[in-house]
C-alpha positions as CSV (number, residue, x, y, z in Angstrom):
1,X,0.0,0.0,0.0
2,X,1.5,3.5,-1.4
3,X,-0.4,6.2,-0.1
4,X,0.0,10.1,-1.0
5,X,-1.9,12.1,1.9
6,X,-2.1,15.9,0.1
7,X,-4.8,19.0,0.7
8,X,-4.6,22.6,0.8
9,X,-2.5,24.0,4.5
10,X,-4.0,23.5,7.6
11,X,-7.0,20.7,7.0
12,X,-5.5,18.1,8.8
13,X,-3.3,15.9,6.8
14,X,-0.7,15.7,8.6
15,X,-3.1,14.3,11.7
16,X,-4.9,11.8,9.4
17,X,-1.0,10.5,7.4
18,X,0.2,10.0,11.4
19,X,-2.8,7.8,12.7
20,X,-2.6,5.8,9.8
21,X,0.9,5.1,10.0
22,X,0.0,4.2,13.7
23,X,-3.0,2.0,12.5
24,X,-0.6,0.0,10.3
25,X,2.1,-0.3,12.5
26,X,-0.3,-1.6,15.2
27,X,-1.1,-4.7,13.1
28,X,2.5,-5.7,13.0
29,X,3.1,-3.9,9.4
30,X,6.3,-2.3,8.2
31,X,5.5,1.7,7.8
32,X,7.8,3.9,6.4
33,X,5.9,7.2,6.8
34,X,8.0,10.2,4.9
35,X,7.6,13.7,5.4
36,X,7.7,15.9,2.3
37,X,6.0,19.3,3.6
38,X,8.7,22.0,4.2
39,X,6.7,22.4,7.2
40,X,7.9,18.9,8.9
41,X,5.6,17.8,11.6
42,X,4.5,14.3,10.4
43,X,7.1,13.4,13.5
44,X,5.7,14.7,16.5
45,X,2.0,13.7,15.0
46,X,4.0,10.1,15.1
47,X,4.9,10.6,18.6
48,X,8.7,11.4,18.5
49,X,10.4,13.9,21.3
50,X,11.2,17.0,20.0
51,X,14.6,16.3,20.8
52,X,15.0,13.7,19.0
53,X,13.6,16.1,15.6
54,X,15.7,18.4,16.3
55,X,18.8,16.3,15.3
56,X,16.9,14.9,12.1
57,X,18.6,17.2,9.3
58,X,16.0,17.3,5.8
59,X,17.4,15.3,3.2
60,X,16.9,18.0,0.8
61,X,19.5,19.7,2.9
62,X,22.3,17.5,2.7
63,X,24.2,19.1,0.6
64,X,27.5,16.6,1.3
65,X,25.0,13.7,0.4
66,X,23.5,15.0,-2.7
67,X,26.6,15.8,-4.4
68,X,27.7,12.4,-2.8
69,X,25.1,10.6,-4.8
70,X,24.3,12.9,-7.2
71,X,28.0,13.9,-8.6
72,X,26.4,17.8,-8.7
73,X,28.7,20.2,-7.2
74,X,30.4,23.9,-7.5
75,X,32.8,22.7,-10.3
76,X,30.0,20.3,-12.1
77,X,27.4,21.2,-13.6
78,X,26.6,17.6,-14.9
79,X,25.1,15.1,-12.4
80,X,23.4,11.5,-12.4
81,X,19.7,11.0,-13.0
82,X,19.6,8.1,-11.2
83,X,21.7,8.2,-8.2
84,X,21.8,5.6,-5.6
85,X,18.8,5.8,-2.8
86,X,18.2,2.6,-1.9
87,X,20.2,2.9,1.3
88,X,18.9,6.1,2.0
89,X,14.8,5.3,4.5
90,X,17.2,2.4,6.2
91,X,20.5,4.6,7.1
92,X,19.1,8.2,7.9
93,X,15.0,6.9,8.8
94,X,14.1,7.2,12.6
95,X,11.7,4.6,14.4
96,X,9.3,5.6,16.9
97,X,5.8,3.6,17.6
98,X,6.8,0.9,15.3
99,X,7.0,3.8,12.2
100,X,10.1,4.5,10.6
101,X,9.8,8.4,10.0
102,X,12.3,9.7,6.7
103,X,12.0,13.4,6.4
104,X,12.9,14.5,3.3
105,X,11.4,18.6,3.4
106,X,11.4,20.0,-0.4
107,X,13.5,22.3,-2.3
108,X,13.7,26.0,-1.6
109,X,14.0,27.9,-4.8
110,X,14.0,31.3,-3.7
111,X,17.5,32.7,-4.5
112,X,19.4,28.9,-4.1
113,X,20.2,29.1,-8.0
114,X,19.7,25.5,-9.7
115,X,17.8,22.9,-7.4
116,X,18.2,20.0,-9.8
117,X,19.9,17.7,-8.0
118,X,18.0,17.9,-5.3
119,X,14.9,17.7,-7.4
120,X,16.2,14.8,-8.6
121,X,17.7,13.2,-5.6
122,X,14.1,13.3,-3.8
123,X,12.1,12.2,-7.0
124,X,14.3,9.3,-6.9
125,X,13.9,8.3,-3.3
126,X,10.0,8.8,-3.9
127,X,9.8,6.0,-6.3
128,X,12.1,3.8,-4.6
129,X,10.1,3.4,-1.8
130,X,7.2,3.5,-4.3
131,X,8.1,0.6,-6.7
132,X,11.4,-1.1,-4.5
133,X,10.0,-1.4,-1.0
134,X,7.4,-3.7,0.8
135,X,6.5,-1.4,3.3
136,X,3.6,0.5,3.7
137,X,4.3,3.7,2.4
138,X,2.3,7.0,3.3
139,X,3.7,10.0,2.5
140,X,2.7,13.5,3.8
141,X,2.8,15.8,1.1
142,X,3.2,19.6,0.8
143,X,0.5,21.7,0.8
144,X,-1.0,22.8,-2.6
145,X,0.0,20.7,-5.8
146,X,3.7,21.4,-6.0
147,X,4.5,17.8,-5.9
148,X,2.2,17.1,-8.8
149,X,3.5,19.4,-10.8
150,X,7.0,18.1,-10.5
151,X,5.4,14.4,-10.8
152,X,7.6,13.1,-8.0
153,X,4.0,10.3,-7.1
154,X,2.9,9.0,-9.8
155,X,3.0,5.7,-9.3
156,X,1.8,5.5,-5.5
157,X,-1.6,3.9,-5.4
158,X,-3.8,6.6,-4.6
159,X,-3.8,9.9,-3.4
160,X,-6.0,11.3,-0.6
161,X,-6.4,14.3,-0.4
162,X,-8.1,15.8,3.4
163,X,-10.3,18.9,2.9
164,X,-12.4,20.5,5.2
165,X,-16.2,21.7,4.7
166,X,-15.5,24.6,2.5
167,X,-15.5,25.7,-1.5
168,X,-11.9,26.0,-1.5
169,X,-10.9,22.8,-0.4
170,X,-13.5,21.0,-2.9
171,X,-11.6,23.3,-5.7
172,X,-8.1,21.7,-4.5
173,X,-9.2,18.0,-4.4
174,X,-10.9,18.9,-8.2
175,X,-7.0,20.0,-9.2
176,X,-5.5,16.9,-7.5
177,X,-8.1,14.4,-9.3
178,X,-7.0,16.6,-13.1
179,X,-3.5,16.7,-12.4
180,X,-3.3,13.4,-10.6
181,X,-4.9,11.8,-14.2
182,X,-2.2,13.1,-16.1
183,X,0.5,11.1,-14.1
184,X,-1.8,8.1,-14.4
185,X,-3.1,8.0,-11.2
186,X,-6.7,6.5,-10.6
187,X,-7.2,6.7,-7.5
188,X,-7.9,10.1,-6.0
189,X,-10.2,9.8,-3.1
190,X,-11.3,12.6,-0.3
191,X,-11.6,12.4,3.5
192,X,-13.1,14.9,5.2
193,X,-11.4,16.4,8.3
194,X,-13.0,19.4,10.7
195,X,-16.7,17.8,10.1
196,X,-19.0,19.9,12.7
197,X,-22.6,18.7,12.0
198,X,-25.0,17.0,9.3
199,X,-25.1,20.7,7.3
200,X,-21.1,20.2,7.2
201,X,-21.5,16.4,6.3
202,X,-24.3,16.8,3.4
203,X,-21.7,19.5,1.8
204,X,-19.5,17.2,1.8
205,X,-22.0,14.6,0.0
206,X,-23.2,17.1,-2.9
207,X,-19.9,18.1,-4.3
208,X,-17.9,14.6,-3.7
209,X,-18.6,11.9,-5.4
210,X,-19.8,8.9,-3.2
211,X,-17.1,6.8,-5.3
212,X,-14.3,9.1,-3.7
213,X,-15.7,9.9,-0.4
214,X,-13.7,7.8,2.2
215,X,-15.3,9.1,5.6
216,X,-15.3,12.2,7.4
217,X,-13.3,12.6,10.6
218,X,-15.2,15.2,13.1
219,X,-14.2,18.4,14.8
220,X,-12.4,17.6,17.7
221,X,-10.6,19.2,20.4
222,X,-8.6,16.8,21.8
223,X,-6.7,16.8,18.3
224,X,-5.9,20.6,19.6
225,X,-5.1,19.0,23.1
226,X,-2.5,16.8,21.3
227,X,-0.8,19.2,19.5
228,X,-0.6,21.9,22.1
229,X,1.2,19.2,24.4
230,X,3.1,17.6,21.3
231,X,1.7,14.7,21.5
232,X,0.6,12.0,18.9
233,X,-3.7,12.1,17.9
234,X,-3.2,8.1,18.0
235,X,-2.3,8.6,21.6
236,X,-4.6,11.2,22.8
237,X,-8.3,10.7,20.8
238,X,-9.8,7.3,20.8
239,X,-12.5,9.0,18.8
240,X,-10.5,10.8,16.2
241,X,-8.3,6.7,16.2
242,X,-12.2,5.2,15.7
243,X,-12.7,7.4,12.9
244,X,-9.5,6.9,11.0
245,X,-9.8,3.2,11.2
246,X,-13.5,3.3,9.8
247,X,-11.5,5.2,6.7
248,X,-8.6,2.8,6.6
249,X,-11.2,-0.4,6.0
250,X,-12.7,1.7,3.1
251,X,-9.0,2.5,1.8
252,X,-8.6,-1.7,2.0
253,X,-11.8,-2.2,-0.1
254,X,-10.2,-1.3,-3.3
């Protein structure tokens, strides 16, 4: 199972990627879960001690191991396409809660000149753990549709993209499913995060199809409890967990 968890900032996603790592790595499964928002907090959704992500370095910004891998550096302009990554969730990948965590951040373009090799260097260890690895895969994406445009995940299985009870969350799951579709990707399926009541719900209903609805996951504050006190949703919400799990049986079904 290759999952690509995506949506517009701030709906959620990075709660819903976390608990479904959890949910997997409950039953005994091997979860890689990699975070590719520049905005990294897929860890402490997972569980880990600040401490301990505050010595994980991005692998978008490590330089010495790009121009390792990649042969790109101040003197050559010409690097490798397909560098070696295979070693790369395994050597640099933390484990907390039975979920080995790979932060990989994205490129910054703003004044850093040319960012191919690091474009490069993460599209390849994308589809490695893609098409090379028998883990289950979720990755939390960065907000927006960055990551499609560069087609870093097209062959995961299926995106999911979280959106909340609003107009422009429907627009950014109508982008995902058009963009998605031109990498080949069939899947592109919604849940719905921040859910207050039936009006919220039946909003929901009459602009998502019922083919790509997975579930909706309610407005809770005990997801706000977690995060205030760093702690995982898995941990903190049985109801939020309940909710999640309901969604993870539908994800199975297909």
């Amino acid at each position: 199972m290759k999952i690509a968890v995506t949506g517009k900032g701030g709906v959620g996603k990075t709660t819903f990627a976390a608990t479904l790592a959890r949910l997997y790595a409950a039953e005994g499964r091997k979860v890689l879960a990699a975070d590719v928002d520049p905005d990294a907090n897929l860890g402490l959704a997972l569980g880990f001690d600040e401490e301990t992500l505050d010595s994980i370095i991005p692998i978008s910004r490590m330089r010495k191991l790009v121009e390792e891998r990649t042969g790109a550096n101040s003197e050559n302009q010409f690097y490798r396409l397909n560098p070696k990554v295979d070693d790369i969730p395994d050597r640099y990948g933390k484990v907390c809660n039975g979920v080995k965590l790979l932060v990989l951040g994205t490129v910054e373009t703003g004044g850093g000149g040319c960012v191919c090799p690091e474009h490069v260097m993460l599209k390849r260890i994308i589809n490695n753990m893609v098409l090379h690895r028998d883990d289950v895969v979720i990755m939390d994406m960065e907000a927006g549709l960055e990551h499609l445009g560069r087609g870093t995940t097209e062959s995961v299985d299926q995106f999911i993209v979280v959106i909340e009870p609003g107009a422009r969350s429907v627009q950014t799951y109508k982008n995902v499913k058009r963009l998605a579709s031109d990498l080949g990707v069939k899947q592109v399926r919604v849940v719905a995060n921040k859910v207050r009541n039936e009006e919220d719900e039946a909003f929901v209903k009459s602009k998502i199809p019922e083919e790509d609805l997975l579930g909706f996951i309610h407005y809770n504050t005990e997801v706000i409890d977690a995060d205030r006190q760093g702690k995982s949703p898995y941990d903190f919400s049985k109801t939020v967990t309940d909710e999640i799990i309901k969604i993870k049986k539908k994800i199975e079904e297909n």
